[in-house]
C-alpha positions in Angstrom: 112.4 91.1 111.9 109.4 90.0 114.6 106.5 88.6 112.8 104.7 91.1 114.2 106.6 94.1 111.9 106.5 92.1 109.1 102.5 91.9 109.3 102.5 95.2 109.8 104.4 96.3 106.6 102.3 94.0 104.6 98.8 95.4 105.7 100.7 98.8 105.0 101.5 97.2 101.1 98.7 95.9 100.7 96.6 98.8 102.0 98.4 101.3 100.0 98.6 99.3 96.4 94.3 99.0 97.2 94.1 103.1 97.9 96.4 104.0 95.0 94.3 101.4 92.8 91.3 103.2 93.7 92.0 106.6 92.1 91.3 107.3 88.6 94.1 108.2 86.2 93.8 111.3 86.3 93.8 111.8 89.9 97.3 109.4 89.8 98.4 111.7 86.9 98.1 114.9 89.4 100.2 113.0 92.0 102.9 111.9 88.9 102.0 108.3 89.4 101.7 105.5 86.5 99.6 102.6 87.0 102.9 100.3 86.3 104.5 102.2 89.3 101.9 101.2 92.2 103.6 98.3 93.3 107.1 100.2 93.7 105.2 102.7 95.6 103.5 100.7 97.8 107.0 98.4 98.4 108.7 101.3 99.7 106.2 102.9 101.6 106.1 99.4 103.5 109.9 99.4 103.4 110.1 102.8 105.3 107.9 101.1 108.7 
């Protein structure tokens, strides 16, 4: 994998974990989302680019 991909799935992690951070728990509870599950989210969203 080019460095260049591999930047770009990190700004996607880290950009995700800081948008999914910034809802209140109620708002991740409408999406079905824990606060323990954020970093698995945002790992596979960066995965899938």
């Amino acid at each position: 994998m080019g460095i260049r991909k591999s930047l770009k799935k990190w700004a996607s992690y880290q950009r995700t974990v800081r948008e999914l951070n910034a809802l209140d728990s109620r708002s991740l509870n409408d999406l079905g989302i824990n606060r323990g599950d954020i970093v698995r989210i945002a790992r596979d969203h960066a995965r899938m680019i």
